[in-house]
C-alpha positions as CSV (number, residue, x, y, z in Angstrom):
1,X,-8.8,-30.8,23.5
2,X,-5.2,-31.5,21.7
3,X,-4.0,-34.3,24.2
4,X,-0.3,-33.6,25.9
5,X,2.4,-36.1,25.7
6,X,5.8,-35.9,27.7
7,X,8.6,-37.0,27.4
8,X,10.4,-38.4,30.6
9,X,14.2,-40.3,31.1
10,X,17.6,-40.5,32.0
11,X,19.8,-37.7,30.8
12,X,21.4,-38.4,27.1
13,X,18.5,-41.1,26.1
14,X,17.3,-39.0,23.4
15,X,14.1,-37.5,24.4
16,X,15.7,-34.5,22.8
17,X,16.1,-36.3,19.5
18,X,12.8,-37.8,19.8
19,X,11.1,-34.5,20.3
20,X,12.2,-32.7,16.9
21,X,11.2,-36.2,15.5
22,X,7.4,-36.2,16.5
23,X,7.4,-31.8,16.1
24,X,9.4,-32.3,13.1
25,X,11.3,-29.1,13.9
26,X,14.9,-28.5,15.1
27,X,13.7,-26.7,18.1
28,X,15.3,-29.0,21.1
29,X,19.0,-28.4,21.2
30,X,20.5,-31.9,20.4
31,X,24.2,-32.9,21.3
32,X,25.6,-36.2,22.6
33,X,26.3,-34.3,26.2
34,X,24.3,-35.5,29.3
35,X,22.0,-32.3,31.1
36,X,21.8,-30.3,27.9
37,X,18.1,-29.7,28.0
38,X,17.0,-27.9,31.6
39,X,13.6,-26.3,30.8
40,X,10.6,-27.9,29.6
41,X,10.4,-27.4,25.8
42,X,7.1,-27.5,24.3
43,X,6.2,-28.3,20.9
44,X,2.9,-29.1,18.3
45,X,2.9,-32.1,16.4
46,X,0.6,-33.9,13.7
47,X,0.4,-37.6,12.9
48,X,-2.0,-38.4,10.4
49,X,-4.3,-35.6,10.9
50,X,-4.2,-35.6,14.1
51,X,-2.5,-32.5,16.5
52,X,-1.1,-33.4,19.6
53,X,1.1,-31.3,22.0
54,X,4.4,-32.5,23.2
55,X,6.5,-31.4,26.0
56,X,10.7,-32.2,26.4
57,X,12.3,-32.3,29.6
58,X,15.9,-33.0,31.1
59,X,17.3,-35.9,32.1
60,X,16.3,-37.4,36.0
61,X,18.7,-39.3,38.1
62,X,17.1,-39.2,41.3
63,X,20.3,-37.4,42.9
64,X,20.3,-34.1,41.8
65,X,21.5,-31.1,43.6
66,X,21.4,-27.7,42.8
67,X,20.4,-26.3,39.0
68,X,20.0,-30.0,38.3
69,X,17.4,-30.4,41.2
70,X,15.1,-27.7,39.5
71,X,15.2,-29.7,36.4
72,X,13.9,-32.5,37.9
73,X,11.3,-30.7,39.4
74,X,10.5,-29.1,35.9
75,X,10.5,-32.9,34.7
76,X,7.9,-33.9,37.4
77,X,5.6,-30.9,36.5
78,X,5.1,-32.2,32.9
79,X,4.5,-35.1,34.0
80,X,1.3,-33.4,36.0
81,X,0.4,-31.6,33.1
82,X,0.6,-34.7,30.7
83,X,-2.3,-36.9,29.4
84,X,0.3,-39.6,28.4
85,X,4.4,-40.0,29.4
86,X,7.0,-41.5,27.2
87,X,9.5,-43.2,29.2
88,X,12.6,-43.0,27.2
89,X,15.3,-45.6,28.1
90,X,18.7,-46.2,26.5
91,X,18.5,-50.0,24.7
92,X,22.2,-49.9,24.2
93,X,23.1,-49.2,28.1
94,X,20.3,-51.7,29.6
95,X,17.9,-51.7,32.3
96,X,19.4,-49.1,34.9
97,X,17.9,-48.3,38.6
98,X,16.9,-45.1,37.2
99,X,14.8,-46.4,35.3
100,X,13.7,-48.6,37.8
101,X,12.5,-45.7,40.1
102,X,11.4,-42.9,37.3
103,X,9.0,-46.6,36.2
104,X,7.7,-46.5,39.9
105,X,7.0,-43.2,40.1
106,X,5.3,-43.5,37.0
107,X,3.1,-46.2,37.9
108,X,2.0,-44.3,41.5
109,X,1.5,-41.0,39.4
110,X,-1.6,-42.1,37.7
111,X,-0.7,-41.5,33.5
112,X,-0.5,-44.0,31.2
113,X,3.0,-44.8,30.3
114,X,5.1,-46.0,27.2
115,X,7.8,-47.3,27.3
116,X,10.3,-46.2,24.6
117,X,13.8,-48.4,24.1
118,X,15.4,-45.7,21.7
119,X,18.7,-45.9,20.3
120,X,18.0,-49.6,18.6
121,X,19.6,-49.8,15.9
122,X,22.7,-52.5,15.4
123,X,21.3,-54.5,17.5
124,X,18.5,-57.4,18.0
125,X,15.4,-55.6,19.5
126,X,14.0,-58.6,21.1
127,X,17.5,-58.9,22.7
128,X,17.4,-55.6,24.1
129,X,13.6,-55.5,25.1
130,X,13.6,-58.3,27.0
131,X,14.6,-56.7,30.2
132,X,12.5,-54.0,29.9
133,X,9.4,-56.0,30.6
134,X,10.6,-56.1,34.1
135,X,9.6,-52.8,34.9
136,X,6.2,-54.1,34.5
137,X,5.0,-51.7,31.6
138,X,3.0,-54.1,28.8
139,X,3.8,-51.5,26.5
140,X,7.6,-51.8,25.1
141,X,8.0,-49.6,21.4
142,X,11.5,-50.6,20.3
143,X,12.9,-46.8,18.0
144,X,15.2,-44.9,16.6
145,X,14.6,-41.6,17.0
146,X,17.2,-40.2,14.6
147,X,16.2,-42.1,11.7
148,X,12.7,-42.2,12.3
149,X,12.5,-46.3,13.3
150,X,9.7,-47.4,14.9
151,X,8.0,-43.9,15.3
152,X,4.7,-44.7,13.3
153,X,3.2,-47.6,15.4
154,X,4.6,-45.9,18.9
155,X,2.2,-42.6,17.8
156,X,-0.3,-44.7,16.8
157,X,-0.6,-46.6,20.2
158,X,-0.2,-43.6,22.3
159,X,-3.0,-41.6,20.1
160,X,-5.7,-44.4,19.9
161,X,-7.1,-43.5,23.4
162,X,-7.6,-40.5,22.7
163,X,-10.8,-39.3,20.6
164,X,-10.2,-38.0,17.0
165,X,-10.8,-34.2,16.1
166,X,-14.2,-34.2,14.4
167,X,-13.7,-32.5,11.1
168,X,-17.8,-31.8,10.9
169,X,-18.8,-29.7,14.4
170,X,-21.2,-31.6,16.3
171,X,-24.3,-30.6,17.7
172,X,-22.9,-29.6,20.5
173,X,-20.3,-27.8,19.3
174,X,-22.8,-25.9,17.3
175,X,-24.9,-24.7,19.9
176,X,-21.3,-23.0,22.0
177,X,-20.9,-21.0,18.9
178,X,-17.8,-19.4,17.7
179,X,-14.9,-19.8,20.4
180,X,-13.2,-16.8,21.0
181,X,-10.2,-16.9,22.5
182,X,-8.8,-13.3,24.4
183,X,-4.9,-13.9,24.8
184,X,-1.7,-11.4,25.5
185,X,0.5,-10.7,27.6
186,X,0.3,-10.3,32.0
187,X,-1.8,-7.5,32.8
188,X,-2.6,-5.7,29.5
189,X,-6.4,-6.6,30.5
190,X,-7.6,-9.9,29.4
191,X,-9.9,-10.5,32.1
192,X,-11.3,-7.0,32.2
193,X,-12.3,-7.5,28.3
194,X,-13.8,-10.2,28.6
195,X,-16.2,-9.1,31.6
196,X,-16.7,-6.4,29.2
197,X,-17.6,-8.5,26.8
198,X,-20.2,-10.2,28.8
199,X,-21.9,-7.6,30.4
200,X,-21.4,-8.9,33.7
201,X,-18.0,-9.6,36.4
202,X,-17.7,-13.2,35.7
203,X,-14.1,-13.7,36.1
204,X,-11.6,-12.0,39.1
205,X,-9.8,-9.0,37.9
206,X,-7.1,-7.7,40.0
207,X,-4.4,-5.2,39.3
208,X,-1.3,-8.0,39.3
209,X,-0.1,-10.0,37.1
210,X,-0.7,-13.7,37.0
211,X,-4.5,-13.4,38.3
212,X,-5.8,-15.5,36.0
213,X,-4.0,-19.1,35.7
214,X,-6.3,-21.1,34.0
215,X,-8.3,-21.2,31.0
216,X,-12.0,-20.5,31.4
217,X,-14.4,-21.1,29.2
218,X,-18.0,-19.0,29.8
219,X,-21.1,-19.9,27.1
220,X,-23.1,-16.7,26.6
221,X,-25.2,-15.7,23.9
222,X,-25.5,-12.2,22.4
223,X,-28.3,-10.9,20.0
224,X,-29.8,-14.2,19.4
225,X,-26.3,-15.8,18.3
226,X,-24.7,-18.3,20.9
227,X,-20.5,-17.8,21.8
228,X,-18.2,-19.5,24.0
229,X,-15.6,-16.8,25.4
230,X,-11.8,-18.2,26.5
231,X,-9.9,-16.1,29.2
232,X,-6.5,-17.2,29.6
233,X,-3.5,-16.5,31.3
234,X,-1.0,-14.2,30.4
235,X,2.0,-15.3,29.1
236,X,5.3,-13.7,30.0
237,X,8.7,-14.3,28.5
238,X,10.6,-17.7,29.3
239,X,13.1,-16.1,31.3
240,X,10.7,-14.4,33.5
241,X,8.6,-17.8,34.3
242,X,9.4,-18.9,37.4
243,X,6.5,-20.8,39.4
244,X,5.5,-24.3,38.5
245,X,1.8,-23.3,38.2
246,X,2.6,-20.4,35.3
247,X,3.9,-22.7,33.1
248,X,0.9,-25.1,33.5
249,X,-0.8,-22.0,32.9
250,X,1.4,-21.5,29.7
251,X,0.1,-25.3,28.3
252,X,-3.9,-24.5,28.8
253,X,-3.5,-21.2,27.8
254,X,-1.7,-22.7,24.4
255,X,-4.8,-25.2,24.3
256,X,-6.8,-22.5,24.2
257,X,-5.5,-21.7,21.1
258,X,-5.7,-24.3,19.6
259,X,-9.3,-25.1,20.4
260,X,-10.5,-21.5,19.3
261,X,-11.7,-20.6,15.9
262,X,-11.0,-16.4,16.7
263,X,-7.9,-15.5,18.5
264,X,-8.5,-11.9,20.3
265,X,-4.6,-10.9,21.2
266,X,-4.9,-7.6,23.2
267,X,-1.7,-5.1,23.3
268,X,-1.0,-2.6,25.5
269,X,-0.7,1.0,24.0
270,X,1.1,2.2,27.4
271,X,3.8,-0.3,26.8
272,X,3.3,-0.5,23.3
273,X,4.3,-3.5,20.7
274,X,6.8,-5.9,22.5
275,X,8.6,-8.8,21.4
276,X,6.3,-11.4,23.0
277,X,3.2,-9.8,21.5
278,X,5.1,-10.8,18.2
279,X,5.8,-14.0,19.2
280,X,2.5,-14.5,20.3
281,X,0.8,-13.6,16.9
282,X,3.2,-16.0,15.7
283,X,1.9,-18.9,17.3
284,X,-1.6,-18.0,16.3
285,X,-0.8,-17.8,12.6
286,X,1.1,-21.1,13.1
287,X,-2.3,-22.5,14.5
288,X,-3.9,-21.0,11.9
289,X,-6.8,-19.4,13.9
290,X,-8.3,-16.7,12.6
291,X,-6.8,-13.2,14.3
292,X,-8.0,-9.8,15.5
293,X,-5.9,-7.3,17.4
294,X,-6.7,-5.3,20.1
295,X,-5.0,-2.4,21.5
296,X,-6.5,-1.5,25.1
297,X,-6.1,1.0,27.4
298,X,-6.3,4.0,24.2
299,X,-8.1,6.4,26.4
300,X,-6.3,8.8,28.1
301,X,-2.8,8.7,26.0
302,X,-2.0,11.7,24.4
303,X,-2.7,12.8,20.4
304,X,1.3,12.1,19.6
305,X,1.6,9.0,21.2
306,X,-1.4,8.0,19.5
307,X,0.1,8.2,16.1
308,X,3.4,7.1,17.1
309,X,1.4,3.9,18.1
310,X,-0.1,3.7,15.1
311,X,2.2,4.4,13.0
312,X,4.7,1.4,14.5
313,X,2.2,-0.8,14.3
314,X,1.6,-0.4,10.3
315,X,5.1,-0.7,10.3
316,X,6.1,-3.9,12.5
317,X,2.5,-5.6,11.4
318,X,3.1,-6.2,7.5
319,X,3.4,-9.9,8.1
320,X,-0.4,-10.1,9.7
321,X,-2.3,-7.3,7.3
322,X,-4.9,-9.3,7.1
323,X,-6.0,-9.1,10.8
324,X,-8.3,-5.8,11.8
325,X,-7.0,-4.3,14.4
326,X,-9.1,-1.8,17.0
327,X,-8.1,0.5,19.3
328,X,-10.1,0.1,22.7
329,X,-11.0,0.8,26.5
330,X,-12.0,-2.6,28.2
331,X,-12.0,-0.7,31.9
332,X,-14.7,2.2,29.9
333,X,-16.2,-0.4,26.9
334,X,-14.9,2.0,24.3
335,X,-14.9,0.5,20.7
336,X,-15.6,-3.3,22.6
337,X,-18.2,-3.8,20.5
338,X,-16.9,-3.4,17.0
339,X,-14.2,-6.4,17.9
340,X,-17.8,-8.7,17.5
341,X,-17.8,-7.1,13.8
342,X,-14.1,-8.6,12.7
343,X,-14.9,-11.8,14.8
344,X,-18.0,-12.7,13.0
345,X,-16.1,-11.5,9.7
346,X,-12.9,-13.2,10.8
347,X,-14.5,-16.5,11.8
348,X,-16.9,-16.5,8.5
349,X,-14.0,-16.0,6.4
350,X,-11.8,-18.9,8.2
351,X,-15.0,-21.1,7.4
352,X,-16.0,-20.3,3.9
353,X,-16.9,-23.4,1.5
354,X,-14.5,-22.9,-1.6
355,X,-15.3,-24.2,-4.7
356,X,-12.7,-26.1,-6.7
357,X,-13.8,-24.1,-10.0
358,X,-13.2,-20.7,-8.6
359,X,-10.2,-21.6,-6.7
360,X,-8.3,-23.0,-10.4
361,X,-9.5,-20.0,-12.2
362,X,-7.8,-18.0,-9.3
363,X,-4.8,-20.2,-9.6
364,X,-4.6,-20.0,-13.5
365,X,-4.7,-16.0,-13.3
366,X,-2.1,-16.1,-10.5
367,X,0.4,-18.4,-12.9
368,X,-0.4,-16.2,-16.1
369,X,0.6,-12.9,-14.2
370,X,3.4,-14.6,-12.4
371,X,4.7,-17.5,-13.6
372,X,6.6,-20.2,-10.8
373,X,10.6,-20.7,-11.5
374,X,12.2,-22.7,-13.7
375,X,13.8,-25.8,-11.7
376,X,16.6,-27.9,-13.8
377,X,15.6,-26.6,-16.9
378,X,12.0,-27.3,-16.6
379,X,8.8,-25.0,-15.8
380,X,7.1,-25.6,-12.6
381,X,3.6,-26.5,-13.5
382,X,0.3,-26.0,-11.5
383,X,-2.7,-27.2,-12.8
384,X,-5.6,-26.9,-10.3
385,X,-6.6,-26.2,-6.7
386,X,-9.3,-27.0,-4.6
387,X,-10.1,-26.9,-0.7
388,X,-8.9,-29.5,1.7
389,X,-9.4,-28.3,4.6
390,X,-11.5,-24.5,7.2
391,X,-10.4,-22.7,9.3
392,X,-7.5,-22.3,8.3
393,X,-8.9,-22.6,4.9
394,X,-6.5,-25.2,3.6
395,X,-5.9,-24.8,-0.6
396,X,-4.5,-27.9,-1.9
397,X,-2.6,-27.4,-5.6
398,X,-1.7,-29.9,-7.7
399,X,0.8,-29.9,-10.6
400,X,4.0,-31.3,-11.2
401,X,7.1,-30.5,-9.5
402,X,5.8,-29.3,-6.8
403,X,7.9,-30.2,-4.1
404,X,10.0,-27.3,-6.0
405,X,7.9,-24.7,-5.6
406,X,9.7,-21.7,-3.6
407,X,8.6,-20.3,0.1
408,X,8.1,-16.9,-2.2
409,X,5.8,-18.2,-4.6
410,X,4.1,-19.7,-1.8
411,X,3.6,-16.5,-0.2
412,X,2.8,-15.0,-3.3
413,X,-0.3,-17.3,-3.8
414,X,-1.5,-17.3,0.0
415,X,-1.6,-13.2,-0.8
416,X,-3.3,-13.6,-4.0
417,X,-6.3,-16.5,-2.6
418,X,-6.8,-14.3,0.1
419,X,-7.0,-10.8,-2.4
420,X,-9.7,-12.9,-4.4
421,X,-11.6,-14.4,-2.0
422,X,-11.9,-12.0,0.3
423,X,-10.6,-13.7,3.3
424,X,-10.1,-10.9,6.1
425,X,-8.8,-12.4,9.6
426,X,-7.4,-15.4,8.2
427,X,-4.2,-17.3,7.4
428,X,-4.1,-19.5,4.3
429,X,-2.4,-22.5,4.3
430,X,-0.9,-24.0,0.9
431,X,-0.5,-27.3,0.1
432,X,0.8,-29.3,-2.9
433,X,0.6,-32.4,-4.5
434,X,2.4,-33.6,-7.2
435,X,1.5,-35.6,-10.3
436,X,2.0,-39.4,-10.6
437,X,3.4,-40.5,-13.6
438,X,0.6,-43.5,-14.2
439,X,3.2,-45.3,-16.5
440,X,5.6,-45.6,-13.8
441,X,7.1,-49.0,-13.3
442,X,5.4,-50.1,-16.1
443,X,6.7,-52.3,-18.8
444,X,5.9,-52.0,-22.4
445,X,4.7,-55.1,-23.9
446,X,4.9,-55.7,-27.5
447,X,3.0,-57.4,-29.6
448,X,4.1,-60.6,-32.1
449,X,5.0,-58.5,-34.8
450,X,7.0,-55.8,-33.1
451,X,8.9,-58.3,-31.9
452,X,10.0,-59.4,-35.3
453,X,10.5,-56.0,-35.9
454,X,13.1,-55.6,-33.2
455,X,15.0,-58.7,-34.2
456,X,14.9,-57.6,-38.1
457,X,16.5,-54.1,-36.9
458,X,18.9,-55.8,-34.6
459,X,20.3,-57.9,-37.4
460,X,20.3,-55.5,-39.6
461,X,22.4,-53.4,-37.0
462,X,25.1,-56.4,-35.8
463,X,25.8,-56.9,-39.7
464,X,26.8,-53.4,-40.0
């Protein structure tokens, strides 16, 4: 599982800051003003290949009242849901008795802890640490979260406990099979699919939403081949969250996500496609998990609302055409068992070995019919691809000026690989890497008589 990390402190310490840092995103609003964050914010991170989920919270005092009270309660909540906290403390204002008490609670709360003295720079670290030890956390990280200081080795200690994401499935994982994931919104019929699914009532189905709030993983095997099926919560617009134990549903049910290789996102034809079904296909292409779509509750709906379902969804779906999409009953089984059809195709695709000659010739038709810009003057030049990474299936190009190379173009090629290869159900990821000049820093030596050469020419030249 992707470990969660929060991030925990005194208002205006710069959790904030340090958040869009380790998601490298602008997604935390970020202002020199106390109490600007109130919600929990959560974000996906990588450091060195490895994912890891973080979570941003407001400020604590310890005397809140009011609006700022249900902050602090949103702040305790990640820290239940965490697997490590980041203390954040201000190195410039000193050791404070809030952070005396939020170390406390810390320490009687189980987590490990770090202890993070942002906001270091212009001044001597050791200086400013030195207090800090009294809190009795052995771990003190000196940063600075706007410029990046000090970063590397704190995500480095706070990752090393944690066990690092096998790129080769193990034995184990082998035997569960494809993990299929059934996510949507509250109440379009998760759990009802997946008994369906199953053949049997394994989870609780009720008609309200919120039944199901955590994920639940069931190994089952079907036709000889083994499966691991994910039923997880629904997830409902931020505004519309309001108990503590929905939005821990909200982190396992994005862990569930992540830990899939098929994504199943249902829709509801009554209601049709909403926003949050769009922003949860989003976060599955963002995961790059290999997608199918399912629209339940198709029977009984009239012939024209049929079409006009149809017909919006080829219209508001261009941006995922390569996901299948099925129309279904989950309460009556109708067309359940063609969704095993695009998940077998799906997760096949998302897993496919590709071979570095086939991907270049791809690349080198792709660059004849369409060539990239010119940057500066210059051409943009790709050379050859090959594969660096499945599911998604990762296509690393190399050439030169590549850093140059236009979100368009981009799109153009992910299009194009997955046209060629005949990826259906799958996002493909593009990556670059750009030529090293191998003379670079390099000085030319000359020999003896080039030398003489040079200082023949540059006589010749000062008696002119």
């Amino acid at each position: 599982m992707v470990p969660v990390i929060a991030l925990v402190g005194r208002p205006n310490v710069g959790k904030s800051t340090l958040f869009n840092r380790l998601t490298k995103s602008h997604d935390a609003l970020v202002a020199n003003y106390p109490g600007l964050t109130r919600d929990r914010k959560y974000g996906e991170g990588e450091f060195q290949g490895r994912r890891y989920m973080l979570i941003d919270t407001g400020g604590i005092t310890g005397e809140e009242e009011g609006i700022d009270s249900a902050m602090a309660m949103q702040s305790m909540q990640a820290i239940e849901e965490a697997d490590a906290v980041l203390l954040v403390v201000d190195s410039r204002d000193g050791l404070t008795p809030v952070d005396r008490r939020l170390a406390e609670e810390m320490r009687s709360n189980g987590r490990k802890v770090y202890l993070v003295a942002n906001k270091i720079d212009g001044i001597n670290p050791d200086v400013a640490m030195a207090e800090f030890f009294e809190l009795g956390i052995p771990e003190v990280y000196p940063t600075t979260a706007t410029h990046g200081r000090g970063v590397r080795q704190l995500m480095e200690a706070v990752l090393s406990p944690f066990p690092e994401e096998e790129l080769v499935e193990s034995e184990e994982e082998a035997e569960r099979g494809i993990k299929i994931a059934v996510i949507g919104r509250p109440n379009v019929g998760k759990s009802t699919l997946v008994n369906r699914l199953l053949g049997e009532e394994r989870v609780v189905v009720f008609d309200m939403p919120g039944t199901t709030r955590d994920s639940v993983y069931i190994d089952y095997e079907r036709d000889g081949k083994n499966y691991t099926l994910i039923d997880t919560a629904g997830i409902r617009r931020r505004k519309n969250i309001k108990l503590a134990v929905e939005k821990f549903s909200i982190v396992k049910t994005l862990q569930a996500i992540e830990d899939a290789n098929v994504v199943v996102l249902l829709i509801d034809a009554r209601e049709g496609l909403v926003d949050q079904d769009l922003h949860l296909m989003g976060t599955t292409i963002e995961s790059g998990r290999a997608l199918v779509l399912a629209v339940n509750k198709w029977d009984g709906l009239e012939a024209d609302n049929k079409a006009w379902i149809k017909t919006e969804l080829e219209r508001r779906l261009r941006f995922v055409d390569f996901a299948d999409v099925h129309f279904i009953s989950a309460l009556h089984g109708t067309g359940v068992g063609h969704l095993y059809e695009s998940i077998e195709k799906a997760f096949a695709a998302a897993t496919d070995k590709l071979g570095t000659n086939r991907l270049t010739r791809i690349l080198q038709d792709a660059v004849t019919e369409h060539q990239p810009p010119m940057v500066r003057g210059r051409r943009i030049k790709l050379r050859y691809a090959h594969a660096g990474g499945q599911n998604p299936p990762v296509i690393v190009i190399h050439g030169n000026q590549t850093e140059e190379v236009p979100s368009h173009y981009t799109r153009y090629l992910e299009k194009l690989f997955r046209k060629a290869l005949d990826l259906h159900g799958t996002p493909v990821r593009i990556e670059y890497r750009s030529s090293e000049n191998p003379y670079a820093g390099k000085k030319n030596k000359l020999t003896a008589r080039q030398v003489a050469k040079k200082r023949r020419l540059m006589k010749h030249v000062k008696k002119k």
